[in-house]
N, CA and C atoms as a LAMMPS dump frame, in Angstrom:
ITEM: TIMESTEP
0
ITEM: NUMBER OF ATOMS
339
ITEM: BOX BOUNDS ff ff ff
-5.0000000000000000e+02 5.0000000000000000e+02
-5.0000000000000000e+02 5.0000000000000000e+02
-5.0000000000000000e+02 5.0000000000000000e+02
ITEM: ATOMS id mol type element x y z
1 1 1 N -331.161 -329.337 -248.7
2 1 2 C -330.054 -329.578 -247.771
3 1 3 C -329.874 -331.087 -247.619
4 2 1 N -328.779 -331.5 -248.035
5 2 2 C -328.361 -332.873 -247.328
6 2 3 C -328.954 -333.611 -246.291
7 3 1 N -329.229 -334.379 -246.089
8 3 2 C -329.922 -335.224 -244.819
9 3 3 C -328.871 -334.992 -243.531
10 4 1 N -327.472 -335.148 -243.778
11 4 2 C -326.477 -334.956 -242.785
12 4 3 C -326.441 -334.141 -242.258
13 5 1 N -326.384 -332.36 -243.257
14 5 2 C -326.273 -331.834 -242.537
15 5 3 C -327.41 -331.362 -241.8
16 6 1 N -328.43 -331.431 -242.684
17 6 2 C -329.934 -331.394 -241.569
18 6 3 C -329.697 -332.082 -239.966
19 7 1 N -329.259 -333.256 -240.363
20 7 2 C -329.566 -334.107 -238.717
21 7 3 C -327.891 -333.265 -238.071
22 8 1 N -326.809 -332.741 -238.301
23 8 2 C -325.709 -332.069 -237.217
24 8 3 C -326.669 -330.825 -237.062
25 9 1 N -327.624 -330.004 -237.814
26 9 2 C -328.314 -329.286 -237.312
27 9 3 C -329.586 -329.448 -236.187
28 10 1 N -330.177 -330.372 -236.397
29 10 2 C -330.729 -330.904 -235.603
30 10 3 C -330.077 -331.623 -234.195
31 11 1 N -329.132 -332.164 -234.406
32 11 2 C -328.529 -332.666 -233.146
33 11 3 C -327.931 -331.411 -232.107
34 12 1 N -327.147 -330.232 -232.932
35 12 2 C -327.171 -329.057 -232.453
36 12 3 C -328.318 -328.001 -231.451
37 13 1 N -329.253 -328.121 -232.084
38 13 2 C -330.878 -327.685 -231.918
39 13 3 C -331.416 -328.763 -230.561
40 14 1 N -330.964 -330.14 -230.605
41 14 2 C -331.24 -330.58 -229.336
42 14 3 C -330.649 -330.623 -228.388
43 15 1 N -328.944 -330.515 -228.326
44 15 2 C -328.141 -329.901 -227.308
45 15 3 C -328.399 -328.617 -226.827
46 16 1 N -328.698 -327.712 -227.799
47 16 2 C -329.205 -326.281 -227.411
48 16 3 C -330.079 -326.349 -226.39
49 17 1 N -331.662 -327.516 -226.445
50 17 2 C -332.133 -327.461 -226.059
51 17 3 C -332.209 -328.336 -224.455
52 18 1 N -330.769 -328.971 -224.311
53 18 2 C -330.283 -329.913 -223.403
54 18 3 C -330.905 -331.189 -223.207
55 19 1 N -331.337 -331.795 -224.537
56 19 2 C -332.091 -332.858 -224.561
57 19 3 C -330.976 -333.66 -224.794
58 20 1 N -330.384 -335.272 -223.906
59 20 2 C -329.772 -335.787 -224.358
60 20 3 C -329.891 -336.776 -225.771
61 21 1 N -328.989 -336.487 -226.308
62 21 2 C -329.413 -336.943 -227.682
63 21 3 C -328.237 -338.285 -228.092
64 22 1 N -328.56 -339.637 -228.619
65 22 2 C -327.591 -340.774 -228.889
66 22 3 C -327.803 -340.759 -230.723
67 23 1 N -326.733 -340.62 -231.061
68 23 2 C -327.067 -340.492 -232.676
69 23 3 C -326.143 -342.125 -232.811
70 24 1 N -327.107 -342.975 -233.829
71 24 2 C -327.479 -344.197 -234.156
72 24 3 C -326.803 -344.643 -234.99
73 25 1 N -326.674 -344.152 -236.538
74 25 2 C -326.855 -343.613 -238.098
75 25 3 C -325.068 -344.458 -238.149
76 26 1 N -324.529 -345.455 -237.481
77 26 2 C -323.428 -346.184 -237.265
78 26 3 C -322.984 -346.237 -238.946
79 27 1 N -324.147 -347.008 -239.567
80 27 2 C -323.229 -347.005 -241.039
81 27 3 C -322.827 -346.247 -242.119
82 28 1 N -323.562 -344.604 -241.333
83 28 2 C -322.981 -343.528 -242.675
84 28 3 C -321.57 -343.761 -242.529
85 29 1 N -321.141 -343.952 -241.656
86 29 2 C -319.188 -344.129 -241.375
87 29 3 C -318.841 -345.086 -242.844
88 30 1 N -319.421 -345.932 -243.032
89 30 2 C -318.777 -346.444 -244.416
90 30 3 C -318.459 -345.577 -245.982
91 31 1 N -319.252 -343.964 -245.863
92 31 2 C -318.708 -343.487 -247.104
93 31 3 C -317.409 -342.905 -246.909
94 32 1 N -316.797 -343.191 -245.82
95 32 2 C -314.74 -342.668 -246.017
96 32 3 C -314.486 -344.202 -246.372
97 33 1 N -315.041 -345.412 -246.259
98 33 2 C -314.076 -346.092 -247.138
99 33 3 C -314.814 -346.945 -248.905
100 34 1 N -313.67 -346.993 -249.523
101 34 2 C -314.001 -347.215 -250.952
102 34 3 C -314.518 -348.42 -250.719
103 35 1 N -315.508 -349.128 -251.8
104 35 2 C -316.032 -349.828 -252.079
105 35 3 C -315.521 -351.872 -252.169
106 36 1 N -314.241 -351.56 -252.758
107 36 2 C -313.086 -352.331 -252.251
108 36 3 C -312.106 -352.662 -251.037
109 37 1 N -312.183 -351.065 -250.221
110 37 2 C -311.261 -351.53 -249.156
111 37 3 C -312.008 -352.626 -247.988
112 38 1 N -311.091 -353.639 -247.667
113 38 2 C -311.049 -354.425 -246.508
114 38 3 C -311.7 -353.808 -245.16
115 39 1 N -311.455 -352.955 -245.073
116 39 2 C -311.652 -352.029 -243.754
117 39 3 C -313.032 -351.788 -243.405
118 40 1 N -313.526 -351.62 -244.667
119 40 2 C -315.216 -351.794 -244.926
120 40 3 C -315.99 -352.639 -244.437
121 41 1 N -315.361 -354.188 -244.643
122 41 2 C -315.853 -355.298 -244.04
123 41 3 C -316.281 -355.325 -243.198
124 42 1 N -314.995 -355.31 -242.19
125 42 2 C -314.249 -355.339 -240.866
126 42 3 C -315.201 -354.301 -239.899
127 43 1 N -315.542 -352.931 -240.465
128 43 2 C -316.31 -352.054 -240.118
129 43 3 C -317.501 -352.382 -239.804
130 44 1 N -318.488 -352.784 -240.574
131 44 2 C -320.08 -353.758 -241.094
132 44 3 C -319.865 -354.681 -240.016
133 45 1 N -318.793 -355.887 -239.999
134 45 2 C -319.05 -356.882 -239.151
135 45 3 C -318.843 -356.656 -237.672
136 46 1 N -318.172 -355.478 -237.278
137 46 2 C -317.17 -355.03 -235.905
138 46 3 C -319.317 -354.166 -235.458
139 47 1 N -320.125 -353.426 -236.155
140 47 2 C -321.254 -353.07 -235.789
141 47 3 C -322.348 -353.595 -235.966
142 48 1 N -322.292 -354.61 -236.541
143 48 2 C -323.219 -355.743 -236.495
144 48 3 C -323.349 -356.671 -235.045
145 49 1 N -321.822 -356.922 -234.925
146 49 2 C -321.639 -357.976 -233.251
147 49 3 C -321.833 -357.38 -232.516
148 50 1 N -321.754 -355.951 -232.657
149 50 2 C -322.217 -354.661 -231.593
150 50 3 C -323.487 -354.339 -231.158
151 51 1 N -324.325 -354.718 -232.306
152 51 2 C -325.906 -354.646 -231.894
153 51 3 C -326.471 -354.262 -232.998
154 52 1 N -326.135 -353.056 -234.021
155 52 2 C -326.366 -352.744 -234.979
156 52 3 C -327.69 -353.705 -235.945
157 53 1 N -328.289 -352.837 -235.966
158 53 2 C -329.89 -353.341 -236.296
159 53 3 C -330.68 -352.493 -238
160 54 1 N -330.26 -353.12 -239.1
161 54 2 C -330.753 -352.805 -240.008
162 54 3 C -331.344 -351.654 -239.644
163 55 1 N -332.533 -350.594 -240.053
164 55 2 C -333.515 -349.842 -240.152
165 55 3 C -333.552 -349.226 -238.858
166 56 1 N -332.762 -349.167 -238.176
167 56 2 C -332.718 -348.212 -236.979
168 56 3 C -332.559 -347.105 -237.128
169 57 1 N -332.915 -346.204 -236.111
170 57 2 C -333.122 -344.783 -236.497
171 57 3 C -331.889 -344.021 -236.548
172 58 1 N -331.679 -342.428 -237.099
173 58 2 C -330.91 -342.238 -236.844
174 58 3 C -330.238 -341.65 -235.476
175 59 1 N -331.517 -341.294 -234.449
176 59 2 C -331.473 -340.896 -233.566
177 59 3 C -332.466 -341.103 -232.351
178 60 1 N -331.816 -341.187 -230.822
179 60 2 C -332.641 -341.648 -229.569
180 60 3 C -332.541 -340.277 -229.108
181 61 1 N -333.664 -339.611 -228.453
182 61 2 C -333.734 -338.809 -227.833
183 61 3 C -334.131 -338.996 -226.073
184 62 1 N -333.491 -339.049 -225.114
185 62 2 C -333.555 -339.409 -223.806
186 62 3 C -334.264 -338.158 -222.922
187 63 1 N -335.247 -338.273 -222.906
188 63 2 C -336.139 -336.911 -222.567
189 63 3 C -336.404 -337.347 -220.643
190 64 1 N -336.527 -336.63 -219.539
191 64 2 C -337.23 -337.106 -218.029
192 64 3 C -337.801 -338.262 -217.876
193 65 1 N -339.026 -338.374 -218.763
194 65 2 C -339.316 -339.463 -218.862
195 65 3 C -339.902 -340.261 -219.774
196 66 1 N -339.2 -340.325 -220.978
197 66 2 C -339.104 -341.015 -222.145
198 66 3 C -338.259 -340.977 -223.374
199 67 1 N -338.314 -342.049 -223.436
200 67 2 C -337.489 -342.33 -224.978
201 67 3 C -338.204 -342.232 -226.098
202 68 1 N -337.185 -341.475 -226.754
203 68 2 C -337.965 -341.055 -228.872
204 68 3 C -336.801 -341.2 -229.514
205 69 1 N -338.107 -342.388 -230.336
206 69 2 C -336.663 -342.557 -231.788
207 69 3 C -337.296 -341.55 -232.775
208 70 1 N -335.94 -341.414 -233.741
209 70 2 C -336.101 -340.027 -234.288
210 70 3 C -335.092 -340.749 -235.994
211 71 1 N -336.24 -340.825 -237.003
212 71 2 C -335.428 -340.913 -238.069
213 71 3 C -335.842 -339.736 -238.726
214 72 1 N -333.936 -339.473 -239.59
215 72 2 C -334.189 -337.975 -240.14
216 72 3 C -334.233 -338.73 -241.88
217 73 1 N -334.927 -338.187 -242.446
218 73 2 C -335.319 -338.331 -243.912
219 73 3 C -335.494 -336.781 -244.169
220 74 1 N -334.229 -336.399 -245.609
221 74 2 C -334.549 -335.306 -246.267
222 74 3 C -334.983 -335.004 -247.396
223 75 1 N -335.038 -336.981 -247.923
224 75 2 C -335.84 -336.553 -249.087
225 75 3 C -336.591 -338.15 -249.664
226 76 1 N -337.398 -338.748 -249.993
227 76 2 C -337.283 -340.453 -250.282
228 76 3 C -338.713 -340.928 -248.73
229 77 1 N -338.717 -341.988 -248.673
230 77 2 C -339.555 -342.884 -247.732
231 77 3 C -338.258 -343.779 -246.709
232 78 1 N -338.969 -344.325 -245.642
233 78 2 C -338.422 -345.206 -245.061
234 78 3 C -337.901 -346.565 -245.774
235 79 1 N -337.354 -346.985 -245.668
236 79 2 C -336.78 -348.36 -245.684
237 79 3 C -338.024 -349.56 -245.809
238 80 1 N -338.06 -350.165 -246.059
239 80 2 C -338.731 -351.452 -245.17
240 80 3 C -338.6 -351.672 -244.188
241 81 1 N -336.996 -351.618 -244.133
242 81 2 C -336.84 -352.125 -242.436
243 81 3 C -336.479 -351.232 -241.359
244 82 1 N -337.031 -349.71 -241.731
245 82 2 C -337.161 -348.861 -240.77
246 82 3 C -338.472 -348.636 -241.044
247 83 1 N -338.938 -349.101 -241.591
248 83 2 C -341.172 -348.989 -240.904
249 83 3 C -340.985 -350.444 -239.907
250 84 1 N -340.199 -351.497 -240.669
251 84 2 C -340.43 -352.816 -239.591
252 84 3 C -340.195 -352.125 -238.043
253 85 1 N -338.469 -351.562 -237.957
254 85 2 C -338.002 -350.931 -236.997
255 85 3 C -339.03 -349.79 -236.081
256 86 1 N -339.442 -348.997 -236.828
257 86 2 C -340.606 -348.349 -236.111
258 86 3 C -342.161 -349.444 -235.655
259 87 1 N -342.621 -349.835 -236.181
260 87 2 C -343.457 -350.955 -236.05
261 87 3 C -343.411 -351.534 -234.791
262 88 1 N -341.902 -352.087 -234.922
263 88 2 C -341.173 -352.463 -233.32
264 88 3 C -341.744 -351.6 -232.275
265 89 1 N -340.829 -350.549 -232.465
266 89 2 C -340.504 -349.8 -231.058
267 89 3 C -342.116 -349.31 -230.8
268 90 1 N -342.961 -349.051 -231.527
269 90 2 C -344.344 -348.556 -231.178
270 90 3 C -345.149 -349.705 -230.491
271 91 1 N -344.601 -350.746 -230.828
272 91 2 C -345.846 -352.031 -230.438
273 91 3 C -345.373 -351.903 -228.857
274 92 1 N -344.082 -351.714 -228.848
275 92 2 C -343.61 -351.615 -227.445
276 92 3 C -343.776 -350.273 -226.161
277 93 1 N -344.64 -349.526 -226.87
278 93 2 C -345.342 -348.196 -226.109
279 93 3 C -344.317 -347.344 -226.335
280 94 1 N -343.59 -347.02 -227.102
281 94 2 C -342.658 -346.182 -227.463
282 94 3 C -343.305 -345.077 -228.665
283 95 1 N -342.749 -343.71 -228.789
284 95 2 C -342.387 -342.932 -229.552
285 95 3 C -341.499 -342.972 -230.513
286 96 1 N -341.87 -343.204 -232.073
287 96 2 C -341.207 -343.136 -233.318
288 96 3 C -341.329 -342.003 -234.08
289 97 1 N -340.73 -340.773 -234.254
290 97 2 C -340.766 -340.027 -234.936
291 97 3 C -339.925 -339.742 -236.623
292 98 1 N -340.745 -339.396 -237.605
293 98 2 C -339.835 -338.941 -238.907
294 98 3 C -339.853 -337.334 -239.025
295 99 1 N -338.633 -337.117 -239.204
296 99 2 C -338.033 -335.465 -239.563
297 99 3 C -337.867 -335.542 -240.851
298 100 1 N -338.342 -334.637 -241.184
299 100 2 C -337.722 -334.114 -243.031
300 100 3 C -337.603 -333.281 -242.739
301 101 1 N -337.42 -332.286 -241.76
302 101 2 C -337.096 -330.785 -241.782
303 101 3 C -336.497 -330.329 -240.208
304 102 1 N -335.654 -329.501 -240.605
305 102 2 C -335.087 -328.744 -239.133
306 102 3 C -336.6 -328.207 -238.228
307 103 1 N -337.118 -327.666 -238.81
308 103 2 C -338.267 -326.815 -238.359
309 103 3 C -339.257 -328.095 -237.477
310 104 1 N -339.244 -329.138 -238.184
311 104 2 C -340.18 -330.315 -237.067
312 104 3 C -339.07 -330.236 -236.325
313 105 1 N -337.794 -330.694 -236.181
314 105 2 C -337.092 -331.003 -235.435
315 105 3 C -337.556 -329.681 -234.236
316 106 1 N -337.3 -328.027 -234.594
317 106 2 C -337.453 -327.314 -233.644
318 106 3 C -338.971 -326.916 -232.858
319 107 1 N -339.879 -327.458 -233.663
320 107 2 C -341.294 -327.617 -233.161
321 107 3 C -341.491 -328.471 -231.735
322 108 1 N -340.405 -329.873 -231.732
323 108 2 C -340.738 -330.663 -231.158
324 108 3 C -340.174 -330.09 -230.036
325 109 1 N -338.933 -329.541 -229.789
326 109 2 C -337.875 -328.678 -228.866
327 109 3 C -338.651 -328.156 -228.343
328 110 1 N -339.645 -327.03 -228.676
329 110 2 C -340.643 -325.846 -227.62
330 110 3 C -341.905 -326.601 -227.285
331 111 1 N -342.246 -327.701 -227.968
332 111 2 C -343.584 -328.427 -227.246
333 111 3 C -342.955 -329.524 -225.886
334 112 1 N -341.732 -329.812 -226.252
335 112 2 C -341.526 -330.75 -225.296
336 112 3 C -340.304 -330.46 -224.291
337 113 1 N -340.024 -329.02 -224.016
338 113 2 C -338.972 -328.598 -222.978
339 113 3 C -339.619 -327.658 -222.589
C-alpha cells in the first residue's frame, strides 16, 4: 500500500479514535505541480517562511497530556534529516514514533485511549 494512503488510513483510525491529529507532510502538495511550473517555487518558499522544517514528521498527535510525532514510512529508512528531526524532539523529552503499518498505527489507539 502506498505510504499516503496508509497515513489517510491512519489519520482516519485516529479521528475514530478522537485523538487530535495535525498532519505535517506540507510538501507532498508539490506532486500536483510539474517540475517546471513556477507555482512550485512559490509553494517551497510560501512553507519554508511558514516554518516548514526539512525531516519533519508526517504527523503530531495531541493526546491529554502529550505530544507524539508520528512519521509514517511504508517502505525505505528515514531521511537524515528526519533521524536529525527525531533526535531533536527526543532530546527535548518528547515522543518520536515510526509507522510502517496501519496495524502499529491501531496498536497505539487501544494502548493509549
Amino acid at each position: 500500500m502506498a505510504e499516503h494512503k496508509i497515513q489517510y488510513a491512519i489519520v482516519e483510525l485516529l479521528r475514530y479514535y478522537k485523538i487530535l491529529v495535525v498532519e505535517t507532510d506540507i510538501m507532498s502538495g508539490l506532486r500536483y505541480f510539474g517540475s517546471k511550473d513556477p507555482r512550485r517555487f512559490a509553494f517551497i518558499n510560501h512553507h519554508k517562511k511558514m516554518g516548514y522544517v526539512k525531516g519533519q514528521p508526517d504527523l503530531i498527535l495531541i493526546l491529554k497530556n502529550e505530544t507524539v510525532y508520528v512519521e509514517v514510512k511504508d517502505k525505505g529508512k528515514q531521511s537524515p534529516e528526519q533521524i536529525d528531526f527525531q533526535k531533536e524532539v527526543e532530546s527535548r523529552g518528547q515522543r518520536y514514533l515510526v509507522w510502517d503499518s496501519f496495524e502499529q498505527a491501531e496498536k497505539f489507539c487501544k494502548e493509549e485511549v
